[in-house]
C-alpha positions as CSV (number, residue, x, y, z in Angstrom):
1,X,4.4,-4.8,34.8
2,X,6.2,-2.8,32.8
3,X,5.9,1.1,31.4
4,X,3.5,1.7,28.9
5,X,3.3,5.4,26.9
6,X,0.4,5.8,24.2
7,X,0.8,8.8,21.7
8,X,-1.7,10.2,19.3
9,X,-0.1,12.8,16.6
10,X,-1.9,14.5,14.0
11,X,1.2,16.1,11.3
12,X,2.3,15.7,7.9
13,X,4.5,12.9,7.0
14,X,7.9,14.0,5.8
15,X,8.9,11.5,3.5
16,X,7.1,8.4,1.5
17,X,7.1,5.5,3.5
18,X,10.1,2.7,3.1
19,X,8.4,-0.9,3.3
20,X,11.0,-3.8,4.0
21,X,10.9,-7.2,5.1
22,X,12.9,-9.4,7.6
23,X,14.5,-12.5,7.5
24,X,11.2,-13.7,8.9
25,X,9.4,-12.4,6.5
26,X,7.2,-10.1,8.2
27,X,6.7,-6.7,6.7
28,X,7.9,-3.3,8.2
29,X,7.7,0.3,7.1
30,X,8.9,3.3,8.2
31,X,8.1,7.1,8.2
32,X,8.4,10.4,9.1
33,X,5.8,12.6,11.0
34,X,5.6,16.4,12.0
35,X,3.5,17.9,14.3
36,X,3.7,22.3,14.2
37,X,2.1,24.3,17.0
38,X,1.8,27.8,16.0
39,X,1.0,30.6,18.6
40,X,1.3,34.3,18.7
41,X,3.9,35.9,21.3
42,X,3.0,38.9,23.5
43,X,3.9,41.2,21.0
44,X,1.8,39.8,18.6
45,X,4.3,38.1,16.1
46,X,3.1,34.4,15.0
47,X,5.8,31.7,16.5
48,X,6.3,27.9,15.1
49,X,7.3,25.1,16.7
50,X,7.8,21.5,14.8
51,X,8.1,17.7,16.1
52,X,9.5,15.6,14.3
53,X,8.6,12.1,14.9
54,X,10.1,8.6,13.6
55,X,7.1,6.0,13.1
56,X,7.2,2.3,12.2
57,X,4.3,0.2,11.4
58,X,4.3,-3.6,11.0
59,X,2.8,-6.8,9.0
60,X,-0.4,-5.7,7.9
61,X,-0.9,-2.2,8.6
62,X,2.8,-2.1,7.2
63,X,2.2,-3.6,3.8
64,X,-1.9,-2.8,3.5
65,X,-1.9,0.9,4.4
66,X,0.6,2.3,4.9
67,X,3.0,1.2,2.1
68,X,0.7,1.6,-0.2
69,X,-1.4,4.8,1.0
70,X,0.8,6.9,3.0
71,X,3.3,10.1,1.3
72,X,5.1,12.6,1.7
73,X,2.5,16.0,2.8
74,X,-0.4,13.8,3.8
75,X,-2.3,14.7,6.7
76,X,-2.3,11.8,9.1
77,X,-3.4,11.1,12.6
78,X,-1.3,8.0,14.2
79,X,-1.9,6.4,17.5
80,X,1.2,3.6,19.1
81,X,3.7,3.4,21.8
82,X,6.6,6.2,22.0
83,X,9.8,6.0,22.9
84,X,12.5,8.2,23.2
85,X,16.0,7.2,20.8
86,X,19.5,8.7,21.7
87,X,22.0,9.3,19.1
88,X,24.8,11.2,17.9
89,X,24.3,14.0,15.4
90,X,26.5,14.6,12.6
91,X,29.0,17.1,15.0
92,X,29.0,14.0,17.7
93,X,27.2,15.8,20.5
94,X,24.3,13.9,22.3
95,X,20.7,14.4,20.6
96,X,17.4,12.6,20.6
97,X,14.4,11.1,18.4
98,X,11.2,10.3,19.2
99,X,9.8,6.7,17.9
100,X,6.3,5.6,17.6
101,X,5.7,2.2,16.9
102,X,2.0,2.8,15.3
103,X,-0.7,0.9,16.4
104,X,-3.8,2.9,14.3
105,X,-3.2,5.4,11.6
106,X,-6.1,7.3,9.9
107,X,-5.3,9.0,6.3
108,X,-7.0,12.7,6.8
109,X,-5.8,14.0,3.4
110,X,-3.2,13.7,1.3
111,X,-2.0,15.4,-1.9
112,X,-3.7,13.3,-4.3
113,X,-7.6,13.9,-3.1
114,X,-8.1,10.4,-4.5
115,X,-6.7,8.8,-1.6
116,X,-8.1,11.0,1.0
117,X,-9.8,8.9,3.9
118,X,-8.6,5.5,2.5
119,X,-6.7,4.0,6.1
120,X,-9.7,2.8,8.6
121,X,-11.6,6.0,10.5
122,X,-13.3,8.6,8.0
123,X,-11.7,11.5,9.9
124,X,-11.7,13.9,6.5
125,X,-11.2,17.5,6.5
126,X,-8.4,18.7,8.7
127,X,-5.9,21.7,8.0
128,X,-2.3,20.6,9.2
129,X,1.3,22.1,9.3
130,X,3.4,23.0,6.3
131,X,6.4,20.1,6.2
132,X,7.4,20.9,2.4
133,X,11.0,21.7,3.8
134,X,12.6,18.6,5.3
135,X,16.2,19.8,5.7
136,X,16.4,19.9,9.5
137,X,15.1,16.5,9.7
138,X,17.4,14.7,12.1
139,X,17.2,11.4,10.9
């Protein structure tokens, strides 16, 4: 039996999902997520930290939700199988991703208040982190 590593991550998506197809046919589309944790330090001063994460959804949740539902500043909460990705970054040292192929995703809220809880669960009404600057996106 092999490994098995379930994720759940409630962030902002980062860019509007990219649906494409295969040779086979089958549907696939692919996203950007971010998670920020924000703390205060000992002295007080408020600290930020953001993940970025790559997600992929296939066939039907591909083409039904999340192609047609999911942009960029929505609030969504995604569940699926991560895996780590190594690459090379643009100055060619060693660097990592993190991939979740997504099994559920909920729409919390998005920009347009038209769409809010349109993908499967209800879940409504959840503040999130700021992702309107994507510039240190790594992929």
């Amino acid at each position: 039996m092999g490994t098995f590593a379930q994720i759940t991550v409630l962030g902002r998506v980062g860019k509007d999902a990219e649906l494409r197809y295969l040779p086979s046919g089958k549907a696939v589309a692919d996203f950007s997520v971010a998670h920020t944790e924000t703390w205060k330090n000992v002295a007080g001063e408020k600290q930020e930290k953001t993940t970025w994460f790559k997600a992929v959804a296939w066939g039907a949740l591909a083409e039904n939700v999340v192609a047609k539902y999911v942009r960029k500043g929505d609030l969504v909460l995604m569940t699926g199988q991560v895996e780590v990705e190594a690459y090379m970054d643009k100055q060619g040292k060693a660097a990592a991703s993190l991939k979740v192929t997504v099994d559920k995703l909920t729409l919390v809220s998005s920009k347009n208040s038209a769409r809010d809880g349109v993908a499967a669960d209800g879940e409504a009404g959840w503040g999130g982190p700021d992702t309107s600057n994507t510039d240190d996106i790594p992929f």
